[in-house]
DRENSEMI-643481 format. One line per 5 residues: their letters; for each residue x, y negated, z of C-alpha. Coordinates in Angstrom, 1 decimal. Example, Ala and Ser with C-alpha at 12.3 -4.5 7.8 and 13.67 -1.06 7.14 Angstrom:
<nodes>
as	12.3:4.5:7.8 ~ 13.7:1.1:7.1
</nodes>
This chain:
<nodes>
xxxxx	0.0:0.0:0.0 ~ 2.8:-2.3:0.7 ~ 4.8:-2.0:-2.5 ~ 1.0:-2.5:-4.4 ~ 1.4:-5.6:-2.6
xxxxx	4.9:-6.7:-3.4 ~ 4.4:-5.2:-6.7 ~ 1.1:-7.6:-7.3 ~ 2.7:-10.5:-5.8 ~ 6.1:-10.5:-7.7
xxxxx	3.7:-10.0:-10.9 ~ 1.8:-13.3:-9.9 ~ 5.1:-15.1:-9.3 ~ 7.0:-14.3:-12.7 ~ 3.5:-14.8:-14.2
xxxxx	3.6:-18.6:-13.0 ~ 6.8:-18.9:-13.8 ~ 6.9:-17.7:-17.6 ~ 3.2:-18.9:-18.5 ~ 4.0:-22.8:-16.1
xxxxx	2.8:-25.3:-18.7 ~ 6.0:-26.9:-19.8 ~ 6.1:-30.7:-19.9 ~ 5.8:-32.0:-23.0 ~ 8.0:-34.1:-25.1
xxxxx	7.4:-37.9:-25.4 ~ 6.4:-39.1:-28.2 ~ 6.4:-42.4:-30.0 ~ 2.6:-43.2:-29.9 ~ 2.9:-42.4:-26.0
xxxxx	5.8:-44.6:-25.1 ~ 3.6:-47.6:-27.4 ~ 0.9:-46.3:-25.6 ~ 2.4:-47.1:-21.9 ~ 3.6:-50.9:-23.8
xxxxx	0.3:-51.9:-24.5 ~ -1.4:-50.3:-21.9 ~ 0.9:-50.4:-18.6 ~ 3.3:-53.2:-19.5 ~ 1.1:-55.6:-21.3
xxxxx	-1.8:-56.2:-18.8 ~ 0.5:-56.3:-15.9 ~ 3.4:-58.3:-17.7 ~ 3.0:-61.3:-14.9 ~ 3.7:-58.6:-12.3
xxxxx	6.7:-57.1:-13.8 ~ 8.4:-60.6:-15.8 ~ 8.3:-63.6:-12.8 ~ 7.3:-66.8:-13.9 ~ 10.8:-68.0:-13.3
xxxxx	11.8:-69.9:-16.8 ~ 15.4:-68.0:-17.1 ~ 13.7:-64.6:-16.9 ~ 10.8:-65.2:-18.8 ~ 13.6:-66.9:-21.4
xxxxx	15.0:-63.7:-21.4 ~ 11.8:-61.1:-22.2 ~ 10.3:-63.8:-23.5 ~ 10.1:-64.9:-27.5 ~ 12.0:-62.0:-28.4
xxxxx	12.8:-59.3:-31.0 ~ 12.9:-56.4:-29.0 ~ 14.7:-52.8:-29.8 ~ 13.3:-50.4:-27.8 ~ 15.5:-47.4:-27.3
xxxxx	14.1:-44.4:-25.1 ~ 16.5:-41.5:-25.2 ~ 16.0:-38.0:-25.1 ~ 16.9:-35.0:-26.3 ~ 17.0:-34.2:-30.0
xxxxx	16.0:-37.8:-31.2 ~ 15.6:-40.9:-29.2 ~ 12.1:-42.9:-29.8 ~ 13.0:-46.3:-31.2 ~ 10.4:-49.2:-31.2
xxxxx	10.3:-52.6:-32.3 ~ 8.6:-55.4:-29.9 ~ 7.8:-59.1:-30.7 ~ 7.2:-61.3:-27.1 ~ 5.1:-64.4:-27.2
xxxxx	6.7:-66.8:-24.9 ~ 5.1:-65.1:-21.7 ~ 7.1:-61.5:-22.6 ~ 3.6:-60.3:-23.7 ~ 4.0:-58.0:-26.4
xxxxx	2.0:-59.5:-29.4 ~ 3.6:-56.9:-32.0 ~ 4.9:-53.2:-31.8 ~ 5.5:-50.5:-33.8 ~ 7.7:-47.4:-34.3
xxxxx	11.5:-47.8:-35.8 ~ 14.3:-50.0:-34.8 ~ 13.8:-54.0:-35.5 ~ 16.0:-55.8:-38.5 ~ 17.2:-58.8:-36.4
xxxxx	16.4:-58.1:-32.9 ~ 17.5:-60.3:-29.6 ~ 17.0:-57.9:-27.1 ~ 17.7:-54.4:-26.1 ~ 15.4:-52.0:-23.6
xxxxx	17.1:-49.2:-23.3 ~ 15.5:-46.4:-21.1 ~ 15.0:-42.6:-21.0 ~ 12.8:-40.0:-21.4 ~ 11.9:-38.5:-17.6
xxxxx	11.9:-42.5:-16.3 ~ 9.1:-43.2:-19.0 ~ 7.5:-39.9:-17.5 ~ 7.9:-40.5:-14.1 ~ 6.5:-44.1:-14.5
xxxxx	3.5:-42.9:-16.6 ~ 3.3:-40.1:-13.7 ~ 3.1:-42.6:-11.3 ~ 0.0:-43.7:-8.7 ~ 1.6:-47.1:-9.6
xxxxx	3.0:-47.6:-12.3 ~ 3.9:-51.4:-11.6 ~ 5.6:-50.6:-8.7 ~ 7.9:-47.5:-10.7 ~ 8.5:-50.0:-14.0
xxxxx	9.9:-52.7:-11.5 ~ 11.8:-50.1:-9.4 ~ 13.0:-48.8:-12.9 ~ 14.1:-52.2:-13.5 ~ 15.8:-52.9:-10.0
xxxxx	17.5:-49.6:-10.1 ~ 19.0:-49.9:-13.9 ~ 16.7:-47.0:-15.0 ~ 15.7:-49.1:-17.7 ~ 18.0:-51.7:-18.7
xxxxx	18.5:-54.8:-21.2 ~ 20.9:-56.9:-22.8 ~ 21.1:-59.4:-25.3 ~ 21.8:-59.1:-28.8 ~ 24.0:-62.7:-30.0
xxxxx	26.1:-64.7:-27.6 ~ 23.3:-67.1:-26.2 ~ 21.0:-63.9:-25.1 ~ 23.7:-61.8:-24.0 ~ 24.6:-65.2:-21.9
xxxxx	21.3:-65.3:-20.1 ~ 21.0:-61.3:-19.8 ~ 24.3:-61.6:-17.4 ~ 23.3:-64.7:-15.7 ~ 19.9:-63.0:-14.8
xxxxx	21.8:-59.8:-13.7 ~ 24.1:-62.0:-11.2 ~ 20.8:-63.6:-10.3 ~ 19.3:-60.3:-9.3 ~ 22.4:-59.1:-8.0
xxxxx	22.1:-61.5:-5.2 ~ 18.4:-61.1:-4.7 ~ 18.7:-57.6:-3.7 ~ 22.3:-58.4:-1.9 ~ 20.5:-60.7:0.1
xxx	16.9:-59.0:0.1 ~ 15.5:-62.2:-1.0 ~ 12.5:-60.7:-2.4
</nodes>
């Protein structure tokens, strides 16, 4: 009766193991997706109003660049002056300004998320996802904000 039992239960296990659902790979209309639908209505909760940063995600060309395995997803953004995204669609921009570069399991784990907010700006904090500027006058303001926020969180400012 025992082994029926260990037997049984060592069945259930490998069964949960080989037929788990396996996460699924991100795809391009996902990550646009989470832009318009996570980032966009909650832009003045992720960008400050604070005209350096706002210079910086805002009235841009943006290169998207989410890596993963195989082939990274690659997106072209347009900001209005408030870094809301007025124009986005898959492949890599001709002239862009900007770079996002992130990966795949911090795009999941934000869309995962109970708050999504909360994870983008963590993401941000933490250099999950990170920027910098394309040109000499954006890669200018990308460093000055990074010093910026260097001694926000030095100093726990916010």
């Amino acid at each position: 009766m025992v082994r029926i039992v260990w037997t049984s239960m060592l069945i259930i296990l490998l069964m949960s193991f080989f037929c788990a659902p396996v996460a699924s790979e991100l795809t391009d209309d996902e990550v646009i997706h989470f832009f318009l639908n996570v980032y966009n209505p909650h832009v003045d909760e992720i960008i400050p109003e604070i005209p350096l940063i706002e210079s910086v995600f805002g009235g841009q060309v943006i290169h998207i660049i989410i890596e993963k395995p195989g082939e990274n997803i690659e997106l072209s953004a347009v900001t209005g002056p408030d870094g809301y995204i007025t124009e986005l669609e898959s492949g890599e921009p001709d002239n862009p300004t900007l770079r996002l570069i992130s990966n795949e399991s911090v795009v999941q784990r934000i869309r995962n998320s109970d708050d999504p907010v909360a994870e983008t700006n963590e993401a941000l904090l933490s250099g999950d996802i990170s920027y910098e500027g394309v040109g000499v006058i954006q890669e200018i303001k990308v460093t000055i904000v990074n010093v910026v926020q260097f001694f926000v969180e030095l100093f726990n400012v916010i």
